[in-house]
C-alpha positions as CSV (number, residue, x, y, z in Angstrom):
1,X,96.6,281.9,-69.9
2,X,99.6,285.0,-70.2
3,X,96.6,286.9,-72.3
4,X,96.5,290.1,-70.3
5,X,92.8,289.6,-69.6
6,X,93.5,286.7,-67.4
7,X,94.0,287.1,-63.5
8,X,97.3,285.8,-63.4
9,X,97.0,284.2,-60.1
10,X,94.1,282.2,-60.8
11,X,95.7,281.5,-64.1
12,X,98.3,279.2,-62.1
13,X,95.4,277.5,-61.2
14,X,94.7,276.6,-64.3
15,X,98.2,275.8,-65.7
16,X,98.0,273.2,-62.4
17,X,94.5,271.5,-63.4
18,X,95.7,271.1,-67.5
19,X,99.2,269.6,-66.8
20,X,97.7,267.3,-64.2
21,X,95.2,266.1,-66.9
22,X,97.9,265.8,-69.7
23,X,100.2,264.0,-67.3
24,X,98.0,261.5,-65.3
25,X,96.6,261.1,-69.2
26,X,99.6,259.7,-70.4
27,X,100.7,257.6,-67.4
28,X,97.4,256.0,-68.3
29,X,98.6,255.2,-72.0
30,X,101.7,253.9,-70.5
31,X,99.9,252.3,-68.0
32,X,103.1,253.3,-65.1
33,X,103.1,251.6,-62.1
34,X,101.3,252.8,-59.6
35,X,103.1,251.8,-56.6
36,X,105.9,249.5,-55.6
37,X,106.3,246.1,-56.3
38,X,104.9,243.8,-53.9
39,X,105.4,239.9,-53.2
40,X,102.4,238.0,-54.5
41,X,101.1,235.1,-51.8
42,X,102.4,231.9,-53.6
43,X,99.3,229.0,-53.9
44,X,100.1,225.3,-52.7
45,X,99.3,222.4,-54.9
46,X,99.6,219.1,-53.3
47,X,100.3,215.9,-55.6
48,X,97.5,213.4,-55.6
49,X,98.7,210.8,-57.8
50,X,98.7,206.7,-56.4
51,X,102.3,206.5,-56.5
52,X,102.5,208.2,-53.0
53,X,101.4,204.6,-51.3
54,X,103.5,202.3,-53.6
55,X,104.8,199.9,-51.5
56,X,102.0,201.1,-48.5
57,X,104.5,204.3,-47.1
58,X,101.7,206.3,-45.9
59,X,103.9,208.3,-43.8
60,X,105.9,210.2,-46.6
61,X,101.8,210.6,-48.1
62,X,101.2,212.3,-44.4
63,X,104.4,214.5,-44.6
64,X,103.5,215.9,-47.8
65,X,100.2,217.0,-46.8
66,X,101.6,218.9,-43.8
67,X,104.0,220.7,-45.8
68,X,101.5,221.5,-48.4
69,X,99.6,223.2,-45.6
70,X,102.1,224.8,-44.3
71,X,103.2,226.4,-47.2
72,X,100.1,228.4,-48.2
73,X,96.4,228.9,-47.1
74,X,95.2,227.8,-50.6
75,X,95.7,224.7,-51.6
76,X,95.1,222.7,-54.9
77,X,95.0,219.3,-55.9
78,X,96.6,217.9,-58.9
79,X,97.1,214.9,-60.7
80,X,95.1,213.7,-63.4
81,X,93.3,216.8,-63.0
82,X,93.5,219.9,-60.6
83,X,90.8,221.0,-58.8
84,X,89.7,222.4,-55.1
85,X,88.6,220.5,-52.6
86,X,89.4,218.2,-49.4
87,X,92.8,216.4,-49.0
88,X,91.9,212.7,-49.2
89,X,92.6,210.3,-46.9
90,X,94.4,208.3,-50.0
91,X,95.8,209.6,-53.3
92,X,94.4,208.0,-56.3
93,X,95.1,209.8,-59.1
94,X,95.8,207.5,-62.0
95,X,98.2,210.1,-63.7
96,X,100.6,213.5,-62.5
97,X,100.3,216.1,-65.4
98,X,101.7,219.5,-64.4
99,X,100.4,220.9,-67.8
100,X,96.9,221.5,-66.7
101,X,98.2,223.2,-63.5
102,X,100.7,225.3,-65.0
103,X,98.3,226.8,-67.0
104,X,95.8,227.3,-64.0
105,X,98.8,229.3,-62.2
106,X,99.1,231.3,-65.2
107,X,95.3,232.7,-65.5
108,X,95.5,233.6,-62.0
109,X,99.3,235.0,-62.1
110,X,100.1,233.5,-58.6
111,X,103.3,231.1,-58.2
112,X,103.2,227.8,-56.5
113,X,104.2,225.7,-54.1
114,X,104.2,222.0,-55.4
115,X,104.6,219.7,-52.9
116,X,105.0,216.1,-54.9
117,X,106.9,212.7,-54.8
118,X,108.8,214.0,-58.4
119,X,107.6,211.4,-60.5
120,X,105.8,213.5,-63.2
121,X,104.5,212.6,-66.7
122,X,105.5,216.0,-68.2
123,X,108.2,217.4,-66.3
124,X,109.2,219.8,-68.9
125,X,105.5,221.9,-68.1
126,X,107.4,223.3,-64.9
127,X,109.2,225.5,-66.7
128,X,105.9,227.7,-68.1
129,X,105.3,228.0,-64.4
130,X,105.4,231.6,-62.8
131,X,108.5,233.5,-61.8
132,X,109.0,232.3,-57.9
133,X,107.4,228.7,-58.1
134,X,109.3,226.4,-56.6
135,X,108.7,222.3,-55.9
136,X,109.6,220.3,-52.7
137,X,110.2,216.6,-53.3
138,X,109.8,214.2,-50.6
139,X,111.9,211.5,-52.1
140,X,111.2,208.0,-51.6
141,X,113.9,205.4,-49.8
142,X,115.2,203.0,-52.4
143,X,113.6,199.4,-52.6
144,X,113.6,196.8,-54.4
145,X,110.8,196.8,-57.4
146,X,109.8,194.6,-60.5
147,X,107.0,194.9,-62.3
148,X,105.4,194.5,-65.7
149,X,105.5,197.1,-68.2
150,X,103.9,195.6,-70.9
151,X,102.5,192.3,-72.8
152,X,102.5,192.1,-76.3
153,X,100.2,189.4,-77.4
154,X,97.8,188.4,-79.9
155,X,94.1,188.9,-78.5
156,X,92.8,185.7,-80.4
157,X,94.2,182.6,-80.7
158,X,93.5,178.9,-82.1
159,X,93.6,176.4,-79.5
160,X,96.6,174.3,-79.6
161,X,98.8,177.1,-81.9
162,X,101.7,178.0,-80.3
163,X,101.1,181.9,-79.1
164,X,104.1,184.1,-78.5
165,X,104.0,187.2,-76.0
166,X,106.5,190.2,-75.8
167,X,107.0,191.0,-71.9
168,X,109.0,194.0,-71.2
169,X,109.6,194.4,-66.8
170,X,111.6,197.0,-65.0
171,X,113.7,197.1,-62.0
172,X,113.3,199.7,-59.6
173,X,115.9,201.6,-57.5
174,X,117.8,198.6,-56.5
175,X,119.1,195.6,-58.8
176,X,116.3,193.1,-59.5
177,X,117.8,189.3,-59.2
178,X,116.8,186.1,-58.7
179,X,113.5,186.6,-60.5
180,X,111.1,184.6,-62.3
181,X,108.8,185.8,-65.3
182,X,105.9,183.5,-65.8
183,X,103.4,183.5,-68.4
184,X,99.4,182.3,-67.0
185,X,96.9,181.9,-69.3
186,X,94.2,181.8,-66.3
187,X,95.5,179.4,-63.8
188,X,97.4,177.6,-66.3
189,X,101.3,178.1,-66.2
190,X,102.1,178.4,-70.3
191,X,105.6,178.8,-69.9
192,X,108.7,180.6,-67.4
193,X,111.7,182.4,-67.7
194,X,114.6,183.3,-65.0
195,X,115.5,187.0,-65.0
196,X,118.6,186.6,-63.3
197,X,120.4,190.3,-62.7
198,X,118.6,193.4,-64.1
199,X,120.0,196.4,-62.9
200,X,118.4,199.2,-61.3
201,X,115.9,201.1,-63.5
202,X,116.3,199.2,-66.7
203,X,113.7,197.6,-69.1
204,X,113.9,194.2,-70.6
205,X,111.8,192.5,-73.2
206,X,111.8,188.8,-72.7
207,X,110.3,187.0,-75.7
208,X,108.2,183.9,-74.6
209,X,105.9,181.1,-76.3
210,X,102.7,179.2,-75.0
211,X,99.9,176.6,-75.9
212,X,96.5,177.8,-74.8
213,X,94.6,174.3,-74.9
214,X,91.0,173.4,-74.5
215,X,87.3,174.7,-75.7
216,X,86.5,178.1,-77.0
217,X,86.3,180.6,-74.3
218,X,88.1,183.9,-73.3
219,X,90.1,183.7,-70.8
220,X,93.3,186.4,-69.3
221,X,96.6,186.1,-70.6
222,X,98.9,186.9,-67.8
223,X,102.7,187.8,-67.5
224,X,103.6,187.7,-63.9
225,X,107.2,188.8,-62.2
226,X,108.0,187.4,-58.6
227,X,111.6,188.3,-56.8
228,X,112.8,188.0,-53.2
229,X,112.2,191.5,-51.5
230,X,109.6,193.0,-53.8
231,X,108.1,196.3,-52.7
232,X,105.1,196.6,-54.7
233,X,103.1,193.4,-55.7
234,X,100.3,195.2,-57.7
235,X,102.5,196.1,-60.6
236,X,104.0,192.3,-60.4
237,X,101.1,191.5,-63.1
238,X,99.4,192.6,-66.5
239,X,97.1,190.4,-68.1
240,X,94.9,190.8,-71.8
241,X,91.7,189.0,-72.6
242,X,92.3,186.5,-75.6
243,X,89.8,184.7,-77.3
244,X,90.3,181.1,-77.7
245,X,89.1,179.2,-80.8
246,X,88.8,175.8,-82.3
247,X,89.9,176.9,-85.6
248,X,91.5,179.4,-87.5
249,X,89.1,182.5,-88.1
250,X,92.0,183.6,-91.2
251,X,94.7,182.0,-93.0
252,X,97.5,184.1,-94.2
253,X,99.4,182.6,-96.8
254,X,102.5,185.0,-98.5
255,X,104.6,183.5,-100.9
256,X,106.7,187.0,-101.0
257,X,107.1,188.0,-96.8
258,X,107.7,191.3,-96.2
259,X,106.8,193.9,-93.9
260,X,103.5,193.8,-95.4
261,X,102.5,190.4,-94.3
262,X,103.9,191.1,-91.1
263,X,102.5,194.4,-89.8
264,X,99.2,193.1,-91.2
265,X,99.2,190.0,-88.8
266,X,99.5,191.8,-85.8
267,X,96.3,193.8,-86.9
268,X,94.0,190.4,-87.7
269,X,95.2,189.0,-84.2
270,X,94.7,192.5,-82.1
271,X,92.6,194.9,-83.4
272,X,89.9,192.6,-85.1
273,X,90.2,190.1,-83.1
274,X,90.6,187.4,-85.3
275,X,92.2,183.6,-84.3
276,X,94.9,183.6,-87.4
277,X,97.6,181.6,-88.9
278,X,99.8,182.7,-91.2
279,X,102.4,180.8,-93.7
280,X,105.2,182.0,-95.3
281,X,107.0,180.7,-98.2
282,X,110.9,181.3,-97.5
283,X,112.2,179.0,-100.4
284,X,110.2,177.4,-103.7
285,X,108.4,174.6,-102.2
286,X,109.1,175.4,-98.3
287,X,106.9,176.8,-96.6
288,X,107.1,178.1,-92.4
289,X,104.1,178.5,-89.9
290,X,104.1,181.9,-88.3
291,X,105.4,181.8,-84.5
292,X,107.0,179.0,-84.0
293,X,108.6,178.5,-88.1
294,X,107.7,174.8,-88.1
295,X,108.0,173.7,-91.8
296,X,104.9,173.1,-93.2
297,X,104.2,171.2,-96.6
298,X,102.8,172.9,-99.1
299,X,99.2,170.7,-99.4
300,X,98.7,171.5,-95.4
301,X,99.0,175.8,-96.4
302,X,96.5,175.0,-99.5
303,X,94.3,172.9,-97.0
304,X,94.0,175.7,-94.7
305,X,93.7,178.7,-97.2
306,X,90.3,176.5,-98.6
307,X,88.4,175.9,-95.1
308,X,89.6,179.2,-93.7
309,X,86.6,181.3,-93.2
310,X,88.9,184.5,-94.8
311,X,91.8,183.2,-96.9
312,X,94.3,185.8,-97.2
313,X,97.0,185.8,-100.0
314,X,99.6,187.7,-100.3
315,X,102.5,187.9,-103.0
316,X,101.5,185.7,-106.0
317,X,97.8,185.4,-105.6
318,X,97.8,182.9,-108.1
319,X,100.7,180.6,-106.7
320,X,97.6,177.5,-105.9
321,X,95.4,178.6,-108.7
322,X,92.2,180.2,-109.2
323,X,92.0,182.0,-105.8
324,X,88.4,181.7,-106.5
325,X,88.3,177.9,-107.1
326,X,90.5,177.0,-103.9
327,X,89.1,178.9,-101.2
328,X,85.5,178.7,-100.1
329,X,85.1,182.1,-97.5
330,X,85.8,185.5,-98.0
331,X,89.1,186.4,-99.6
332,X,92.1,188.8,-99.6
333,X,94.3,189.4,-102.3
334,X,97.4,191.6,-101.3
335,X,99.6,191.9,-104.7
336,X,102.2,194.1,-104.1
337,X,103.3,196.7,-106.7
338,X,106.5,195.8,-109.2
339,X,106.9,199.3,-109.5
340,X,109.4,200.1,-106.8
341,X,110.3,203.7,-107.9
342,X,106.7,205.5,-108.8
343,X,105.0,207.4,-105.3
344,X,101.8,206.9,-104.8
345,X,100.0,209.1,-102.1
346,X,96.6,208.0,-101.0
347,X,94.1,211.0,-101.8
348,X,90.8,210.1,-101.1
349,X,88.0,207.0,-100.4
350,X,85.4,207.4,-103.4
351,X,81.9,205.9,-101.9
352,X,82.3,202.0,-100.6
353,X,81.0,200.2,-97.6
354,X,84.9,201.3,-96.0
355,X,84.3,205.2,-96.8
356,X,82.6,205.7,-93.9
357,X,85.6,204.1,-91.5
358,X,87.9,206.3,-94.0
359,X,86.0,209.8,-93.5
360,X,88.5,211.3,-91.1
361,X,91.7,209.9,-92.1
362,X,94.2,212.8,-92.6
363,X,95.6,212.2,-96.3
364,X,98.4,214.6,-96.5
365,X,99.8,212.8,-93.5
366,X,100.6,209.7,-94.7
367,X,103.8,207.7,-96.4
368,X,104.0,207.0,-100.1
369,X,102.7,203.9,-101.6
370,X,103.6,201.7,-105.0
371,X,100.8,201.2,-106.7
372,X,99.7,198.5,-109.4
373,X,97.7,199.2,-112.4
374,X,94.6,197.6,-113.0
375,X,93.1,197.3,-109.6
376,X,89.5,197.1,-110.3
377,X,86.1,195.7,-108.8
378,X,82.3,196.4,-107.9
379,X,83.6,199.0,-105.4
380,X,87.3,201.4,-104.9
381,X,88.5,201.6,-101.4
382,X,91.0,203.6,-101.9
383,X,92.3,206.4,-104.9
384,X,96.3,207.3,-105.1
385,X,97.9,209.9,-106.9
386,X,101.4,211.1,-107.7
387,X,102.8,213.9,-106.4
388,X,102.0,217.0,-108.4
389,X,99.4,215.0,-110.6
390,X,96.0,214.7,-111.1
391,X,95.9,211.3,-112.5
392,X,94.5,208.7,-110.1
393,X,94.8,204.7,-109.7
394,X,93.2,202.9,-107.8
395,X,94.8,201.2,-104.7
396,X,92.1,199.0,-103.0
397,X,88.8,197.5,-104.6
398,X,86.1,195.1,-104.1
399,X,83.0,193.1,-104.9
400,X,80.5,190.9,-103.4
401,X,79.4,189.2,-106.5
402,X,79.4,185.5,-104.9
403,X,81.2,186.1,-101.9
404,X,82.8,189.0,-100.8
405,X,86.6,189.1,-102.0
406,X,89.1,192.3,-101.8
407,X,92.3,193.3,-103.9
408,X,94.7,195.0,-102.6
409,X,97.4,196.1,-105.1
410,X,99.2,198.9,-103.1
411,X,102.9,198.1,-101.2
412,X,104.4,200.3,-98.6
413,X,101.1,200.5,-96.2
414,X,103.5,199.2,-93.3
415,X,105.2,202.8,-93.1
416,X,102.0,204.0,-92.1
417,X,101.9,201.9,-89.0
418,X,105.3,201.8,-88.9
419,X,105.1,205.7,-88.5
420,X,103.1,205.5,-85.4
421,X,100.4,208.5,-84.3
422,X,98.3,209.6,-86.9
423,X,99.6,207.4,-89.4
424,X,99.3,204.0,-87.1
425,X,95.9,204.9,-86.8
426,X,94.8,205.1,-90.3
427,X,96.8,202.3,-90.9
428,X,94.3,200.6,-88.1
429,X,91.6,202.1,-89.7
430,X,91.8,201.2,-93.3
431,X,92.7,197.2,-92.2
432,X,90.2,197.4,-89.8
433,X,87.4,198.5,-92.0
434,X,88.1,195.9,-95.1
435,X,88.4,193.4,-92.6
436,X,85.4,193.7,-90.7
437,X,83.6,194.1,-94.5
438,X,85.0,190.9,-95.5
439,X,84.0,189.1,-92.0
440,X,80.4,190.5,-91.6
441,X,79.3,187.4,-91.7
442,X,81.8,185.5,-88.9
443,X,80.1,183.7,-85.8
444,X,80.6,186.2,-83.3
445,X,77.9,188.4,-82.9
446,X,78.9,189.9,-79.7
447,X,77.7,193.5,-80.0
448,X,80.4,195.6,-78.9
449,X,84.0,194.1,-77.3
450,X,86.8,196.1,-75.5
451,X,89.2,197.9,-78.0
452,X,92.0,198.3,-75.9
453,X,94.4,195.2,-75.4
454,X,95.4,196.6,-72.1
455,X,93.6,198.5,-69.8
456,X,94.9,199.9,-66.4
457,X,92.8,201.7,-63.5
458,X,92.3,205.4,-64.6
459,X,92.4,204.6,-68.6
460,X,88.7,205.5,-69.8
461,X,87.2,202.2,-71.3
462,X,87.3,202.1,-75.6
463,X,84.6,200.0,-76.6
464,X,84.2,198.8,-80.5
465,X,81.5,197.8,-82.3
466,X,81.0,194.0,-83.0
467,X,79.7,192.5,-86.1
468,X,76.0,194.0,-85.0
469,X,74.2,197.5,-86.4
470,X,72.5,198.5,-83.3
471,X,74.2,202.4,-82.2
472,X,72.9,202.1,-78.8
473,X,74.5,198.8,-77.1
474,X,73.7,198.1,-73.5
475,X,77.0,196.1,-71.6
476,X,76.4,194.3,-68.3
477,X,79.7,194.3,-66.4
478,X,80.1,191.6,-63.2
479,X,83.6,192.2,-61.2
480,X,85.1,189.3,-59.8
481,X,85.0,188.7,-56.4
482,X,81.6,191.1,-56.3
483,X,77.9,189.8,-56.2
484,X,77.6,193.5,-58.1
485,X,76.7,193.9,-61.4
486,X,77.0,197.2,-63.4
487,X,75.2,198.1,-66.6
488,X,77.0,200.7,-69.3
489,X,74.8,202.0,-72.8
490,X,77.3,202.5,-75.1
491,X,76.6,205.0,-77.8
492,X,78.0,204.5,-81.1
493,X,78.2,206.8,-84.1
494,X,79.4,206.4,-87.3
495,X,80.3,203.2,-88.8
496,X,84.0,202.1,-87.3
497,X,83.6,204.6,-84.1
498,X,84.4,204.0,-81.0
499,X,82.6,204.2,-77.9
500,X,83.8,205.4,-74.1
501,X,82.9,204.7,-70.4
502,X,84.0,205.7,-67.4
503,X,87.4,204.2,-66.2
504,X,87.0,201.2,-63.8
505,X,89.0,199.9,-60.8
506,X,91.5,197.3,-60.9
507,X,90.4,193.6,-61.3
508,X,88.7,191.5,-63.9
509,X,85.3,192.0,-65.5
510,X,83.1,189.4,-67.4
511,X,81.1,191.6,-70.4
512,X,77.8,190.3,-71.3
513,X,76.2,191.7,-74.5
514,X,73.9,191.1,-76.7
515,X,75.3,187.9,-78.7
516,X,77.4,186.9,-76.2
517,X,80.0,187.6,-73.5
518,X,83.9,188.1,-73.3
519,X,86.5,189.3,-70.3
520,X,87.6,192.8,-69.7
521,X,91.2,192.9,-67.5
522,X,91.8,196.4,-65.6
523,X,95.4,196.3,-64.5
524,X,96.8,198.5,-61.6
525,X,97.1,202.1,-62.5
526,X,100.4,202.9,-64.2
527,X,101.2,205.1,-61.2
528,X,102.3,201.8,-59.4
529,X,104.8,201.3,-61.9
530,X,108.2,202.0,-60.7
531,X,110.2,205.3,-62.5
532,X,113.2,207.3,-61.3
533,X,112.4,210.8,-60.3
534,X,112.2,213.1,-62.6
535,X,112.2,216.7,-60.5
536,X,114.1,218.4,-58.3
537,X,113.1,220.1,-55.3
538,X,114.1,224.1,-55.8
539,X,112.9,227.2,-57.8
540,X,111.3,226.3,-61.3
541,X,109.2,228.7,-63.6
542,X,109.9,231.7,-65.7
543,X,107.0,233.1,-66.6
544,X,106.4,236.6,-65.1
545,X,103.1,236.3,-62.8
546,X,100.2,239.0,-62.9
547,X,99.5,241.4,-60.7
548,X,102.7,241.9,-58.8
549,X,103.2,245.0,-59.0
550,X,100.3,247.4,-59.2
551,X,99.2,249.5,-62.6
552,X,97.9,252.7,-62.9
553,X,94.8,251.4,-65.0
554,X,94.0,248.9,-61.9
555,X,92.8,251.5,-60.3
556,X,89.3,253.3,-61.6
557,X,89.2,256.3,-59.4
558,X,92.2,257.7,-61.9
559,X,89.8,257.9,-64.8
560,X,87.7,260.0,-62.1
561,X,90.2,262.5,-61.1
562,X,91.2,263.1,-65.0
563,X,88.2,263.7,-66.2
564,X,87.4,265.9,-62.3
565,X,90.7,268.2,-63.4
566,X,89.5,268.1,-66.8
567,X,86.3,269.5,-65.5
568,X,87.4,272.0,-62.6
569,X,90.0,273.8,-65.5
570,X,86.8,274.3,-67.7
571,X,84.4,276.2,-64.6
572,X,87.6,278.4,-63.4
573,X,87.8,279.2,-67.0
574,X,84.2,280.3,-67.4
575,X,84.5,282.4,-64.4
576,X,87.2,284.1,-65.9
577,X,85.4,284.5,-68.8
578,X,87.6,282.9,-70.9
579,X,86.7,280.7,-73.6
């Protein structure tokens, strides 16, 4: 533009038009704000959950949705899930995640307002909340509260065996005193226990023991607290459906006990549902029933292990002879490895009528094993190898030559239970499998039972599949109380999958299925259990949000006036006749 054949006045013109190009181009690239920062309007999300109205205070439920109004014009709902909608007239969210609505704030780069009674499952997830958050917590007066946290029990029982049951309750904000824990199978009172002083916000297990008498039937276990005072009586009880039988479904007899024989009880009584007795030898000659450690004589153990309908032996499998010439069902035989130094990591399930059950066990995640040599039968359940090796033993085989009979020569499968997570679960899974193989042919033929020991409102409903084929199972379900009856069609897949339904209000349900018919106990949400607060109300978040402060590539009529100085250079240009 200083050539001498441009006008030098107009030239300015287009000195002007190409630096305004080049620098709006390269605020662009940067992409520079484009005008101050401004406050972004904050979004309010109003806590749902059921642990508003514990103890009935539905004015602290009615003070939180005025302040949730008050703070912003949009509101959100959060608890178990977070969604838009209308306040309702009563929480009833079975759950308060933040997680889900931290990451809802984040997409839309807005900071919140949450408006809850602090008791939060995740309260960590407030921190990946956007700069300028903050939470008000209406804070509850302190009562005084007991409930039941938990009941651990076996889900199948022979009538007249002594049964015991893990309770663990909690105290509230005040001291819990005076109290009584009492253990109900149905109407029946199986046994009680004072809980005299348990101070405010602890958890005790009381251990407790009960006869369940009379005919087969299912009927609810429950553990029930009552104290002078109590807030809440909702959470006061949690029951399980047990199965009462007239005789043992399995015998467990170990001459060796170790955690072996007892992580495996637990599974026979819970997960498959089986009425069991176990035996353990503790001296040559001396032998202890399970539970209650009665001594037992030695002829009573070998009278069980031979009408048991699956006769399980652990240890020295030939301690009463032949296993096949004293028994008469299907049998177990756990022998435990020697060879306490060798690890063994499972690796793979060759094709066997457990493979299928086995298919998405993760193998890498799993605790070592000691396995024996010269595990063999009709089928493998289950290959080991060392670490770094490519030679394989076999840890778990079978046949069905006669009757259906399993060996088991791997020790060290109660880490994997013992790990919990992933690991419990295949642990689950592998006992679960051989055992349903080996009592295929057992008298219940109920098509499909609850999985779950304990079910609470909000908890979607795990169904398993019974001793039956059929992938499509239809499940009649009759509350108590009702003259309604419901009817689920559970889907099953593979062989060992679960199926789900919808989650079900409090109360108890009587299952009919095809085969027969069992009880199904929804407890009260765990919302209505009593917890300290675990928020604060003030700022929280850290995450920068979007869209506070404007950027140049927000706006599109920049890319217009580039390319419309871009243009107006190159026509002043022509007229000049430059190039």
């Amino acid at each position: 533009y200083r050539t001498p054949a441009a006008d030098s006045h107009r030239a300015w013109w287009l000195v002007a038009l190409r630096a305004l190009s080049w620098m709006l181009m390269l605020a662009l690239a940067l992409d520079a704000p484009a005008a101050p920062r401004r406050a972004v309007p904050p979004v309010a999300a109003l806590d749902v959950s059921a642990s508003w109205l514990r103890g009935g205070d539905t004015a602290r439920w009615h003070r939180a949705v005025s302040a949730a109004r008050g703070a912003s014009s949009d509101l959100l709902l959060w608890g178990d899930s977070v969604r838009a909608g209308t306040v309702p007239t009563s929480p009833g969210d079975a759950a308060t995640r933040a997680l889900p609505l931290a990451e809802r704030a984040l997409a839309v780069g807005r900071p919140l307002v949450l408006v809850t009674d602090g008791e939060l499952d995740d309260p960590a997830s407030l921190a990946s909340l956007p700069a300028g958050s903050r939470v008000d917590v209406l804070a509850r007066t302190p009562a005084r509260d007991g409930a039941v946290v938990s009941l651990d029990a076996p889900r199948a029982v022979v009538a007249g065996d002594t049964l015991e049951a893990r309770v663990a309750i909690r105290a509230g904000d005040l001291p819990l005193t005076h109290a009584t824990l009492s253990l109900l199978a149905g109407t029946e009172v199986l046994a009680t226990q004072p809980i005299d002083s348990l101070g405010a916000g602890i958890e005790r297990t009381v251990v407790m023991h009960g006869r369940i008498e009379g005919a087969a039937r299912s009927v609810a276990l429950l553990a029930v607290v009552t104290a002078p005072g109590d807030l809440e009586p909702r959470n006061d009880t949690l029951g399980i459906a047990v199965q009462v039988a007239p005789a043992a479904g399995a015998v467990l007899a170990s001459t060796s006990p170790d955690f072996d024989a007892r992580f495996l009880i637990p599974v026979l009584r819970g997960a498959v549902a089986l009425p069991t007795r176990a035996y353990f030898r503790v001296a040559p000659g001396m032998w202890r029933q399970d539970g209650t450690l009665a001594p037992v004589t030695e002829t009573a153990v070998r009278a069980a292990l031979a009408e048991a309908p699956l006769a399980i032996i652990h240890g020295d499998t030939a301690l009463f002879g032949a296993p096949r010439a004293v028994t008469k069902g299907s049998l177990l035989l756990y022998a435990p490895s020697a060879d306490t130094l060798g690890e063994w990591y499972a690796v793979a399930t060759p094709p066997s009528p457990i493979s299928a059950v086995l298919s998405g066990v993760p193998w890498d995640s799993l605790a070592p094993l000691s396995v024996a040599a010269g595990v063999h039968g009709e089928w493998t359940g289950l290959l080991a190898a060392p670490a770094r090796s490519t030679d394989r033993r076999a840890a778990i085989a079978g046949s069905e030559t006669g009757r259906r009979t399993v060996v088991v020569g791997a020790s060290g499968l109660w880490r994997w239970a013992f790990r919990g997570g992933v690991s419990g679960d295949a642990y689950a899974t592998l006992w679960g499998g051989i055992l349903d193989w080996l009592t295929a042919e057992r008298p219940d033929p109920r098509a499909a039972l609850p999985a779950d020991a304990i079910v609470r409102a909000g908890d979607v409903i795990r169904w398993r599949r019974g001793t039956g084929s059929d992938t499509l199972v239809t499940v009649e379900l009759h509350r108590r109380g009702t003259a309604r009856t419901d009817t689920l069609a559970l889907r099953f897949g593979a062989a060992g999958a679960l199926a789900e339904s919808a989650p079900l209000q409090a109360g108890v349900y009587e299952t009919r299925v095809k085969g027969g018919a069992s009880l199904l106990l929804v407890n009260a949400s765990r919302e209505l259990l009593p917890r300290p607060a675990n928020v604060r109300s003030g700022a929280v978040g850290g995450a920068a949000p979007f869209g506070d402060q404007p950027r140049l590539r927000d706006y599109h009529w920049i890319y217009l006036l580039v390319l419309a100085a871009l243009c107006a250079e190159w026509l002043l240009r022509r007229q000049m006749g430059l190039r």
